[in-house]
C-alpha positions as CSV (number, residue, x, y, z in Angstrom):
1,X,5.5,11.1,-22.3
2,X,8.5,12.3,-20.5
3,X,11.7,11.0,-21.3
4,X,12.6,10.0,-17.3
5,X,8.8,7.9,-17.8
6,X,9.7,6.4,-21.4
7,X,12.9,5.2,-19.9
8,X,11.2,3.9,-16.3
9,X,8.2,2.0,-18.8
10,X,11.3,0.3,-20.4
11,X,13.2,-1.0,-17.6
12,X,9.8,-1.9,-15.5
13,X,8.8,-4.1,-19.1
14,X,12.3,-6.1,-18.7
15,X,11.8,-6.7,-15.2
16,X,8.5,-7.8,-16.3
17,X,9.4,-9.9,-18.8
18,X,12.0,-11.5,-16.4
19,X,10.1,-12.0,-14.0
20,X,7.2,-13.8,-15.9
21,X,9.9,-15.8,-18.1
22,X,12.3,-17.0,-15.0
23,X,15.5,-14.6,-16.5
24,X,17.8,-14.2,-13.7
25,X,20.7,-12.0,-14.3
26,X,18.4,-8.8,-15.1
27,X,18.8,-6.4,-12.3
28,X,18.2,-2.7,-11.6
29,X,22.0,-1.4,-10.4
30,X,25.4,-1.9,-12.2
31,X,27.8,-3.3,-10.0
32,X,29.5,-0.2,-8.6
33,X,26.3,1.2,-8.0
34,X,25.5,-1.9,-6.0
35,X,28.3,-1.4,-3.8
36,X,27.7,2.3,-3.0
37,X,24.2,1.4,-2.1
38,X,25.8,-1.1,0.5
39,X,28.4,1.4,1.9
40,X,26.1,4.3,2.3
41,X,23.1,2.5,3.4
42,X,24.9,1.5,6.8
43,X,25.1,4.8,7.2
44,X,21.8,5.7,7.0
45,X,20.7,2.5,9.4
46,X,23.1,4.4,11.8
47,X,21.3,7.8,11.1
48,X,17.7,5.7,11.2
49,X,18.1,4.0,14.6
50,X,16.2,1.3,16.5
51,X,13.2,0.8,17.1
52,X,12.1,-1.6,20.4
53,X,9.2,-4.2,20.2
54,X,7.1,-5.5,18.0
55,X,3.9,-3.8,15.9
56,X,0.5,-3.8,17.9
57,X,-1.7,-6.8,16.8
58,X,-4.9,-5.3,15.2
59,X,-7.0,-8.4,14.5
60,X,-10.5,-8.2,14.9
61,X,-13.5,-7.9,13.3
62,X,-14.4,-3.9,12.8
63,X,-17.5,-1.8,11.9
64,X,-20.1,-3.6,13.7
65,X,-21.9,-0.5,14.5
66,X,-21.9,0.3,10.5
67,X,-23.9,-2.5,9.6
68,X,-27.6,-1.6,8.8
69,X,-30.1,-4.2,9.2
70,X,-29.9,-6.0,5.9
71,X,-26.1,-6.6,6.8
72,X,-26.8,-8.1,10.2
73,X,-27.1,-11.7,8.9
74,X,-23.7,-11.8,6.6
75,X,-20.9,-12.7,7.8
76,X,-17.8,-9.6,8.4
77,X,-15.6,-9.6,5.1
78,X,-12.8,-10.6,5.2
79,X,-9.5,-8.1,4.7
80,X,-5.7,-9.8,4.5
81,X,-2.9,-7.9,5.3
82,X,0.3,-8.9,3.4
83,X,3.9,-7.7,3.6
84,X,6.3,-5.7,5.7
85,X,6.2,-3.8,8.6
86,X,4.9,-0.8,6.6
87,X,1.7,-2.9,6.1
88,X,2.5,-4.6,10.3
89,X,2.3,-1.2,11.5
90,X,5.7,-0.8,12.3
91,X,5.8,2.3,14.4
92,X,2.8,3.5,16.5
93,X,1.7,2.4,19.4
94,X,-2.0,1.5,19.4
95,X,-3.5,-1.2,17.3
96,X,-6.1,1.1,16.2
97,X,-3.3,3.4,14.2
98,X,-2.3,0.7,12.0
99,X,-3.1,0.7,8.6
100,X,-4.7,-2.3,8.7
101,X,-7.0,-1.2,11.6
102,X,-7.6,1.8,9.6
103,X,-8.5,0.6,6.4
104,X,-10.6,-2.0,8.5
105,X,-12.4,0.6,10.0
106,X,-13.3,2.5,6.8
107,X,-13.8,-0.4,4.5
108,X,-16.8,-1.2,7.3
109,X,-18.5,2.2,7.0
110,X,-18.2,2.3,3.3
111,X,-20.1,-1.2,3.1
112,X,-22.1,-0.8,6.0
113,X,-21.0,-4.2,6.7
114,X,-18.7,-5.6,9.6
115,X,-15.0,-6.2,8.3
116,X,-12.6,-8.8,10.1
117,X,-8.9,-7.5,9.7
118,X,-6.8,-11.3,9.6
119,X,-3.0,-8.9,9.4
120,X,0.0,-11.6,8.5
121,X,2.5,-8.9,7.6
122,X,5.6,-8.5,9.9
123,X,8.5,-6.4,9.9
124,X,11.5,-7.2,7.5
125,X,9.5,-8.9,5.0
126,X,10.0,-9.2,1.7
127,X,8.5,-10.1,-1.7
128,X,10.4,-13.8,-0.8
129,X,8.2,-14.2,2.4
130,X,4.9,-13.8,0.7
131,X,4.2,-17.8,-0.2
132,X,4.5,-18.1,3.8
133,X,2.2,-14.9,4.5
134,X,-0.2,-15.9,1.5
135,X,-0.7,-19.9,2.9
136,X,-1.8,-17.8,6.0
137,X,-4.4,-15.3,4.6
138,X,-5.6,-18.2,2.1
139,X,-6.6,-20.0,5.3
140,X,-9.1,-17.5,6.6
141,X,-10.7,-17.3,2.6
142,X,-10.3,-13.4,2.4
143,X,-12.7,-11.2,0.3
144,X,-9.9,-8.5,-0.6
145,X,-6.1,-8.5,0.3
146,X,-3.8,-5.5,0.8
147,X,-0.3,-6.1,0.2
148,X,2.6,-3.5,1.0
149,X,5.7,-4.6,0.2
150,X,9.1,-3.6,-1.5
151,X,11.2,-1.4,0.1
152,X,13.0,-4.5,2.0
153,X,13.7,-6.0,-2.0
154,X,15.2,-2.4,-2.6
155,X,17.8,-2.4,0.4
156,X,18.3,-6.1,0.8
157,X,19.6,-6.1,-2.6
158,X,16.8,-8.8,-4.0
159,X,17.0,-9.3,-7.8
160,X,14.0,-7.3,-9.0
161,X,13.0,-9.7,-11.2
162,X,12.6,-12.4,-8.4
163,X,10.6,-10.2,-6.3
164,X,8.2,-9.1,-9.0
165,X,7.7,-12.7,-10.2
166,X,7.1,-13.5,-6.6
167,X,4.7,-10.4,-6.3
168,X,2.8,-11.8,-9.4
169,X,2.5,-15.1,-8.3
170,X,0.7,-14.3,-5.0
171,X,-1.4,-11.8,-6.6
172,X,-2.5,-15.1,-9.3
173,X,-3.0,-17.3,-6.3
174,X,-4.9,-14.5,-4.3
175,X,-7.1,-14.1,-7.7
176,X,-7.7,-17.8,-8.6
177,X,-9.5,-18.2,-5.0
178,X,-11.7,-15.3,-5.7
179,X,-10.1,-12.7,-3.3
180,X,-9.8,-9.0,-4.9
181,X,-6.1,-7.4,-4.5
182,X,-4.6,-4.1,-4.1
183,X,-0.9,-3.6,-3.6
184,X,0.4,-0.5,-2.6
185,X,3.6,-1.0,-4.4
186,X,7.3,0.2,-3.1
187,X,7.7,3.7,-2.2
188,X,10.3,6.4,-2.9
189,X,12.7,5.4,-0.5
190,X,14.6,8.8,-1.5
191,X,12.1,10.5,0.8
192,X,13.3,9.2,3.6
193,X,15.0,11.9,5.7
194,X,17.9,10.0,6.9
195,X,18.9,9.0,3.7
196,X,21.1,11.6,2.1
197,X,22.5,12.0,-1.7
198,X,24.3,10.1,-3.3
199,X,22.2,7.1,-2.0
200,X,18.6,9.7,-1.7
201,X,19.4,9.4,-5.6
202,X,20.3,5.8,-6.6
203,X,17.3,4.7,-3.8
204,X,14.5,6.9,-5.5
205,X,15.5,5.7,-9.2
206,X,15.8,1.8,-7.6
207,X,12.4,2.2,-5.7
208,X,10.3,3.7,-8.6
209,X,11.6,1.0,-10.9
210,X,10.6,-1.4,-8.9
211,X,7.2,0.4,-8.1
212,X,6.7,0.1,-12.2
213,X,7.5,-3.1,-12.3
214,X,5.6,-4.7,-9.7
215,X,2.6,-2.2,-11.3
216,X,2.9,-4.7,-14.4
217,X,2.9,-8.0,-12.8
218,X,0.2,-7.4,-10.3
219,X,-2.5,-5.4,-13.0
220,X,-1.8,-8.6,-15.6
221,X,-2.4,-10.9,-12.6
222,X,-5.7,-9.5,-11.9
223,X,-5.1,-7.0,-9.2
224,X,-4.6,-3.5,-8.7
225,X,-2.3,-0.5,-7.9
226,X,-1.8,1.9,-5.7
227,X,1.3,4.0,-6.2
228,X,2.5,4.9,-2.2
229,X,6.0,6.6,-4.2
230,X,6.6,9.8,-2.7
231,X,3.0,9.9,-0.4
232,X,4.8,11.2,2.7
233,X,8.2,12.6,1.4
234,X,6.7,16.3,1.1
235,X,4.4,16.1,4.6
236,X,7.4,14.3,6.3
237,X,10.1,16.8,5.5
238,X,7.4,19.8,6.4
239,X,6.0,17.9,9.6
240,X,8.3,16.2,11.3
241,X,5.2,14.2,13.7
242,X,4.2,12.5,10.5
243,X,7.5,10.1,11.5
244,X,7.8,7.5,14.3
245,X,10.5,8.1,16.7
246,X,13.2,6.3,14.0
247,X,12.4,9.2,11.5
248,X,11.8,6.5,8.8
249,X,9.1,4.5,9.5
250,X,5.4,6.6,9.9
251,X,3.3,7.6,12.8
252,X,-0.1,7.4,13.0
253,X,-0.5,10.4,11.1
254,X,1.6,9.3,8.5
255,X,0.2,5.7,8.4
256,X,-3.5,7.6,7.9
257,X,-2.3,9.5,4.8
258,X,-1.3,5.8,3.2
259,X,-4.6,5.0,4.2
260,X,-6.4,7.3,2.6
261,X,-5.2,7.2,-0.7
262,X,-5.4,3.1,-0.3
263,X,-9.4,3.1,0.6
264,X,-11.0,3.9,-2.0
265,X,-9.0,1.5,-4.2
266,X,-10.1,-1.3,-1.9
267,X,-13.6,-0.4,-1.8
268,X,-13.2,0.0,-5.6
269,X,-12.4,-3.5,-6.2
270,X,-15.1,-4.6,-4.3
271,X,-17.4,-2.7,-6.2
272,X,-18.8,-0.3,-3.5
273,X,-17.3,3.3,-4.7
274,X,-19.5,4.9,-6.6
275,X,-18.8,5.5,-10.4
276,X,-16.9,9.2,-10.8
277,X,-18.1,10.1,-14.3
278,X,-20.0,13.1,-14.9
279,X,-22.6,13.0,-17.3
280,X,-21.1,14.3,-19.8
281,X,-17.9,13.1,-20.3
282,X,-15.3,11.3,-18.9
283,X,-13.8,11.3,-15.6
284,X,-10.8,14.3,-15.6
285,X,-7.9,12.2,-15.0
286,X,-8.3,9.4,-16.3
287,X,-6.5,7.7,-18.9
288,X,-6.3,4.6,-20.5
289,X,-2.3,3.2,-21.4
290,X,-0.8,0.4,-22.3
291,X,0.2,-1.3,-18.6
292,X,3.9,-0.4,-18.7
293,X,3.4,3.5,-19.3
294,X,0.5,3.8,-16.7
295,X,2.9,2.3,-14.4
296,X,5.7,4.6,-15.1
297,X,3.8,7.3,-15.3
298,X,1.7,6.0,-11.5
299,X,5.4,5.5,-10.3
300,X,6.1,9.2,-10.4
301,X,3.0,10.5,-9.0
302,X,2.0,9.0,-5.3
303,X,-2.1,8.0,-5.2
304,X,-2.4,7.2,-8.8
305,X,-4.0,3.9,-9.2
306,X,-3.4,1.2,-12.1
307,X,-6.1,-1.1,-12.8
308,X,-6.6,-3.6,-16.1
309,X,-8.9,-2.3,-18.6
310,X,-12.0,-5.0,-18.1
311,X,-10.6,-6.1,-14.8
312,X,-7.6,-8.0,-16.5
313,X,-9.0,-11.4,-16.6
314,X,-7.7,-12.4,-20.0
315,X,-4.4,-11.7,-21.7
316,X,-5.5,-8.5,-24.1
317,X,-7.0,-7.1,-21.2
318,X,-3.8,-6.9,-19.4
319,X,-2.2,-5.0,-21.9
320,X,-4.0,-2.1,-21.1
321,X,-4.6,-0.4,-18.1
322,X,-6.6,2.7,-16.7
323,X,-4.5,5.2,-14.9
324,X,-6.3,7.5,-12.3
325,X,-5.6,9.5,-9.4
326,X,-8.7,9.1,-6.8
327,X,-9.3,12.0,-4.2
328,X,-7.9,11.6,-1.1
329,X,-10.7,12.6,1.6
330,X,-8.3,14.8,3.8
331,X,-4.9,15.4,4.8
332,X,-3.3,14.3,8.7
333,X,-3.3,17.7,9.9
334,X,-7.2,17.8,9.9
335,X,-7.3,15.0,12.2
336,X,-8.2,16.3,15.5
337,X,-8.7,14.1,18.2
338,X,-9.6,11.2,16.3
339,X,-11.8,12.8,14.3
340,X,-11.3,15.0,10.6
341,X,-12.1,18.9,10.4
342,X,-15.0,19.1,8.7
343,X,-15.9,15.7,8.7
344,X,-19.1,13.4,10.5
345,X,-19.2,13.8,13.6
346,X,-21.2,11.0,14.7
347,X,-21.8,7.9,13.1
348,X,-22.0,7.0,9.2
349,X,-23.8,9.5,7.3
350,X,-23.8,11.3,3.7
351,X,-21.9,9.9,1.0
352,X,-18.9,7.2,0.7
353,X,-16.5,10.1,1.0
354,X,-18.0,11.0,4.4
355,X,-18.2,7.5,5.8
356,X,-14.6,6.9,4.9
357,X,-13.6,9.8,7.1
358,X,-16.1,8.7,9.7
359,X,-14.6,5.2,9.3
360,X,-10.9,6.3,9.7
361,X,-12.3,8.4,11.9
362,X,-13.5,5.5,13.9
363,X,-10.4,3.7,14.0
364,X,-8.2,6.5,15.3
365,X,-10.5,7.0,17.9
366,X,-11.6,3.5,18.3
367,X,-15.1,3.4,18.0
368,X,-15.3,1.7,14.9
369,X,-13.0,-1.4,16.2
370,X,-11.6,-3.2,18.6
371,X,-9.1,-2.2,20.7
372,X,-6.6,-4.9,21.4
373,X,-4.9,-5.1,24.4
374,X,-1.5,-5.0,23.1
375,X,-0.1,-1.3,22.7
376,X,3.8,-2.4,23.1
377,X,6.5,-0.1,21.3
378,X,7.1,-0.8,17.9
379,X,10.7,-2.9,16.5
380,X,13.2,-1.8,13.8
381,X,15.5,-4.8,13.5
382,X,17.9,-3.4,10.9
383,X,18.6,-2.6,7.6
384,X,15.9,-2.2,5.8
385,X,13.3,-3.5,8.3
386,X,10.7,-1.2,6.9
């Protein structure tokens, strides 16, 4: 392993440890550093700019046309939405371009089963809000939660410790009620354009560390990973339409990349992706670690997933994890008109990989979900507010 990953599986492990044993003077940044990430990050809120509003509300069942005839007497499942405004929707207009509405929308088609989106995230949360946001989701007895949620702990200065512990504890409570989890953990906020050297540099090492970290807690809590890291970096500083009009938060392009490296780790967790192994041998790609390495090494490559080996429901299985990067079904400049290149045209049809682009496909274009009413401008309420 890398010496950059050897170090990052180190740090994340203390964190770790902190966080599950209550140690409170652990942190990511010396002091100095600390206070050049203050200076230098008003700058950048300067650079980043204001958004006005708030995120569209995207609440509502989803997929009903999806559901065969054996589904029409369950009841929708039930999807949470936990975190900031990265997991709001901060940024786009429409309540359909939300991830939430997207991953709605595709979770539906990949079941074949109506999905109700219940979305508690709002903008400028962090990993101290989610004992509010998970008394919320609790009360509506969700199947599977997504969280999103960091990048607020990065540039608010939170101990990392605190926020993992807090990340962990939400995941266990999420987990002791029966509801699945995947958190998309905090991404590379050195991609951000606005943000230039030498924070770009302390935010990046910051961000992944914490990424790691949080990768440890949640996969020895019973959930899952998905590493968002530098997801959009590359396509933002090539396309500039994959931003909203702050040039940090995503548009609707951008917010459909997250979501399609996101699906099929929710629909995994559910048990309705199909098994990836060839017949004769395992799946390329794959690779089982002990849970610190896999998350160092997820931390530095966006779309990996982390998992416990045997689902993590006992302590020696949450020593070990299985690292693998899942195929993403397209990228945001084959989305044309609501619909992918190459993709179905119509409704559901072929395999899952075709009824998730159908399904995301659905929610651009909203015929896979509601369309609530509210379409305001999206909010940016300061530092941070990601």
């Amino acid at each position: 392993m890398p010496g950059t990953q050897q170090s990052r599986a180190r740090v994340a492990r203390r964190i770790a440890t902190a966080a599950a044993y209550g140690g409170g003077g652990l942190g990511v940044l010396g002091v100095g550093l600390v206070g050049l990430l203050l200076t230098e990050s008003k700058l950048a809120v300067q650079a980043i700019g204001i958004l006005d509003g708030d995120p569209p509300r995207a609440d509502g069942v989803y997929g009903e046309a999806f559901a065969d005839s054996a589904a029409e007497s369950q009841p929708p499942l039930v999807l949470a939405f936990l975190g900031d405004s990265t997991a709001a929707g901060l940024g786009v207009l429409r309540a359909r371009e939300t991830p939430g509405a997207l991953l709605a929308a595709g979770l539906a088609s990949v079941a074949e089963r109506p999905v109700r989106l219940v979305n508690v995230a709002f903008s400028g949360g962090r990993s101290a809000d989610l004992a509010g946001q998970l008394e919320q989701a609790l009360a509506c007895r969700p199947d599977i939660a997504v969280i999103m949620i960091g990048a607020n702990d990065v540039t608010r200065h939170s101990p990392a410790q605190l926020a993992v512990r807090q990340l962990g504890e939400t995941v266990a409570a999420l987990r002791a009620a029966g509801c699945e989890v995947v958190v998309g953990t905090c991404p590379d906020l050195g991609t951000i354009k606005p943000v230039r050297p030498p924070l770009r540099w302390v935010a990046r090492r910051v961000s992944r560390q914490l990424a790691a970290a949080q990768t440890i807690a949640v996969v020895e809590a019973g959930g899952r990973t998905v590493s968002l890291g530098s997801l959009l970096g590359p396509e933002f500083a090539a396309r500039p339409e994959m931003f909203a009009a702050d040039r940090y938060h995503p548009s609707a392009q951008g917010y459909a990349t997250a979501a399609m490296a996101v699906l099929p780790s929710v629909c995994a967790a559910l048990g309705l992706w199909p098994q990836e192994e060839p017949a004769d041998g395992p799946v390329p790609g794959e690779t089982v670690l002990p849970v610190a390495v896999a998350a160092a090494a997820a931390a530095d490559r966006a779309g990996s997933e982390v998992a416990a080996v045997g689902g993590g429901e006992d302590g020696a299985a949450g020593r070990w994890a299985l690292l693998r990067h899942r195929l993403r079904v397209g990228l945001p400049g084959s989305w044309v008109a609501g619909e992918p290149v190459g993709g179905p045209s119509g409704g559901p049809s072929g395999g899952p990989s075709d009824r998730v682009a159908g399904g995301l496909s659905g929610g651009l274009s909203g015929s896979a979900g509601p369309l609530p009413g509210n379409t305001s401008a999206s909010s940016h309420t300061g530092a941070g507010d990601d």
